[in-house]
VONULO-198689 format. One record per residue (C-alpha): residue in three letters; residue number from 1; x, y, z. Coordinates in Angstrom, 1 decimal, m for minus. Example, Ala and Ser with C-alpha at 12.3 -4.5 7.8 and 13.67 -1.06 7.14 Angstrom:
BEGIN
NODE	ALA	1	12.3	m4.5	7.8
NODE	SER	2	13.7	m1.1	7.1
This chain:
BEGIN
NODE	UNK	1	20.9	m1.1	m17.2
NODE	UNK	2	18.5	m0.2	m14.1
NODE	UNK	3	19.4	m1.9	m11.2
NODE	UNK	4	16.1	m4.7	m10.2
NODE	UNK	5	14.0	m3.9	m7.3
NODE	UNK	6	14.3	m7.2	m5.1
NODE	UNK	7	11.1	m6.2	m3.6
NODE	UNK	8	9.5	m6.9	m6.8
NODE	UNK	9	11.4	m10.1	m7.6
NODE	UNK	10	11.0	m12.3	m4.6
NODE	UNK	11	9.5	m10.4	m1.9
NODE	UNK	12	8.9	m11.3	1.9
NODE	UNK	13	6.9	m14.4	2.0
NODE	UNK	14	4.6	m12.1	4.2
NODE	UNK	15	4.1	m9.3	2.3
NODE	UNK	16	3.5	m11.5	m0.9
NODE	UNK	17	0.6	m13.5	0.5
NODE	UNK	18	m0.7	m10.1	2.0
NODE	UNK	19	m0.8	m8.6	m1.8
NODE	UNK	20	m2.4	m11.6	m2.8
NODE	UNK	21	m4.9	m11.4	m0.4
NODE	UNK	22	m5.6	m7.8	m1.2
NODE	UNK	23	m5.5	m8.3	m4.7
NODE	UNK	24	m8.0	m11.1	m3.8
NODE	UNK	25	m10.4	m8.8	m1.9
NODE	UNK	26	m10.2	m6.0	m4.6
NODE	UNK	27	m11.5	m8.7	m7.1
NODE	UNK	28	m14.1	m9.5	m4.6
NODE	UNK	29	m15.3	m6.1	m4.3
NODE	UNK	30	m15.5	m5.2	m8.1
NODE	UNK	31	m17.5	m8.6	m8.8
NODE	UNK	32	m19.9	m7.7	m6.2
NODE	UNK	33	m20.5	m4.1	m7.6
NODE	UNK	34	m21.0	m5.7	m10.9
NODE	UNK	35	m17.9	m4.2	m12.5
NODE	UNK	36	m15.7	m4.5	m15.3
NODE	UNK	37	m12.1	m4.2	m15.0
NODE	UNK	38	m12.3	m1.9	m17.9
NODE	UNK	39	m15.3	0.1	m16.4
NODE	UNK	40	m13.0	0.4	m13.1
NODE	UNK	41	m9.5	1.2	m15.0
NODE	UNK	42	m11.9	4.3	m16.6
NODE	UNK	43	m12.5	5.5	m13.2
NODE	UNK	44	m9.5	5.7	m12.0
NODE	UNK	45	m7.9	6.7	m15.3
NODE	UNK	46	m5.4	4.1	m16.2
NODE	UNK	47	m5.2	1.0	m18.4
NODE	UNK	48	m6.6	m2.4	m17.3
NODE	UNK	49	m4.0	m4.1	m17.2
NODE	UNK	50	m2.8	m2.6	m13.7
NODE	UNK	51	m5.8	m3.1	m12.1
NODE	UNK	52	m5.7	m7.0	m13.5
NODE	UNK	53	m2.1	m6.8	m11.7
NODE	UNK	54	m3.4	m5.4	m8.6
NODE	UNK	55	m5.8	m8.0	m8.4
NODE	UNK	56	m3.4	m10.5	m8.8
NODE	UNK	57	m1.6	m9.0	m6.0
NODE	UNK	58	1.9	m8.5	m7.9
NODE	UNK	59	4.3	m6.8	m6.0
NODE	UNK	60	5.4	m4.5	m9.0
NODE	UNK	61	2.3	m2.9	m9.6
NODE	UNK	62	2.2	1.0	m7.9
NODE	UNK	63	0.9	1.7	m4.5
NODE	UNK	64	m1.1	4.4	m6.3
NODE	UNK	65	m3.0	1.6	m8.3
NODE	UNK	66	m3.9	0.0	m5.0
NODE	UNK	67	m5.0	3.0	m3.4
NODE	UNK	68	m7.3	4.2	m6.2
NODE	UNK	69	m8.6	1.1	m6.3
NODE	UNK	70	m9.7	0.8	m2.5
NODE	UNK	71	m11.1	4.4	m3.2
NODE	UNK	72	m13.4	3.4	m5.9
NODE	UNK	73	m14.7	0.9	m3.9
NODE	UNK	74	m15.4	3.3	m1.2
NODE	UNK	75	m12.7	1.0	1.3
NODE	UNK	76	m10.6	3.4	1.8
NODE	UNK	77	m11.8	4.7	5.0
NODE	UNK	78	m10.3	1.6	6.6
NODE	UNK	79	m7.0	2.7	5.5
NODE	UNK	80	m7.3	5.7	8.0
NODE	UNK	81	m6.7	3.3	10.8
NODE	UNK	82	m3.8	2.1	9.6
NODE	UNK	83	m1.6	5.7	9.4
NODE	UNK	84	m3.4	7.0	12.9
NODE	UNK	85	m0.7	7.6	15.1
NODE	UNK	86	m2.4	7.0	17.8
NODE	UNK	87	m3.2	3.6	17.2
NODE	UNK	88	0.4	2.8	16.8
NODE	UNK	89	0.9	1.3	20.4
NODE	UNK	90	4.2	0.0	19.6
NODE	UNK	91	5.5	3.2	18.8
NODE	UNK	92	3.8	5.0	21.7
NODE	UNK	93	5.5	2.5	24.0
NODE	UNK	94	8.9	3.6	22.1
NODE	UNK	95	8.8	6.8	22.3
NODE	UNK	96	7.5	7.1	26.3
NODE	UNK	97	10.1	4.9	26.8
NODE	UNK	98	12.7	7.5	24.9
NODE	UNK	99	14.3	4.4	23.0
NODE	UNK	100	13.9	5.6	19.3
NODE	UNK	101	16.1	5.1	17.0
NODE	UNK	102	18.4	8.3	16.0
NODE	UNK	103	20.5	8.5	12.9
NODE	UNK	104	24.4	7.9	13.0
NODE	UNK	105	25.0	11.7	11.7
NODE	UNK	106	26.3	14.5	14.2
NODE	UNK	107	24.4	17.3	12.6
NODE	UNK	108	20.9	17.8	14.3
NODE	UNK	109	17.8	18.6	13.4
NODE	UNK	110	15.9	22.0	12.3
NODE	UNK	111	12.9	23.1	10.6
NODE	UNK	112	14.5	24.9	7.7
NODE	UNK	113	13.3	23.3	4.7
């Protein structure tokens, strides 16, 4: 038996309401561009019933989904913001300060991969 994803179950109160919110706004944006959920689940090449979950905000459906959807609705730009590193001022002010967090192991670091 697979072991449940508690993420999916009963998630952060936060991050639920900030899925529904998104799955909100994705609705939004296919009604305004006069879509379908079929004509959008063609786009980006999967069923509709993912794309009805993502607009429903449920935590289960794949980040993937999410994404593809914000791209077909050309809001994906936006997203950049959110991995720029140099917007991330609480982790500038961590790392000047030289407070990071290190793991526990005594084996360090090297770029052999």
């Amino acid at each position: 038996m697979t072991a449940r994803n508690l993420l999916n179950i009963a998630p952060p109160y936060a991050v639920e309401h900030a899925l529904k919110r998104l799955g909100g706004n994705l609705r939004t944006a296919r009604l305004r561009r006069n879509l379908t959920i079929k004509q959008v689940a063609e786009k980006i090449g999967t069923g509709p019933r993912p794309v009805s979950d993502a607009e429903k905000g449920k935590p289960s459906t794949g980040v993937a989904v999410y994404i593809a959807l914000l791209w077909v609705y050309n809001l994906l730009e936006p997203l950049d913001q959110v991995a720029d590193p140099t917007l991330d001022e609480e982790g500038l002010a961590i790392l000047m300060k030289g407070d990071r967090i290190r793991g526990r192991g005594t084996k360090s670091l090297d770029n052999n991969f």
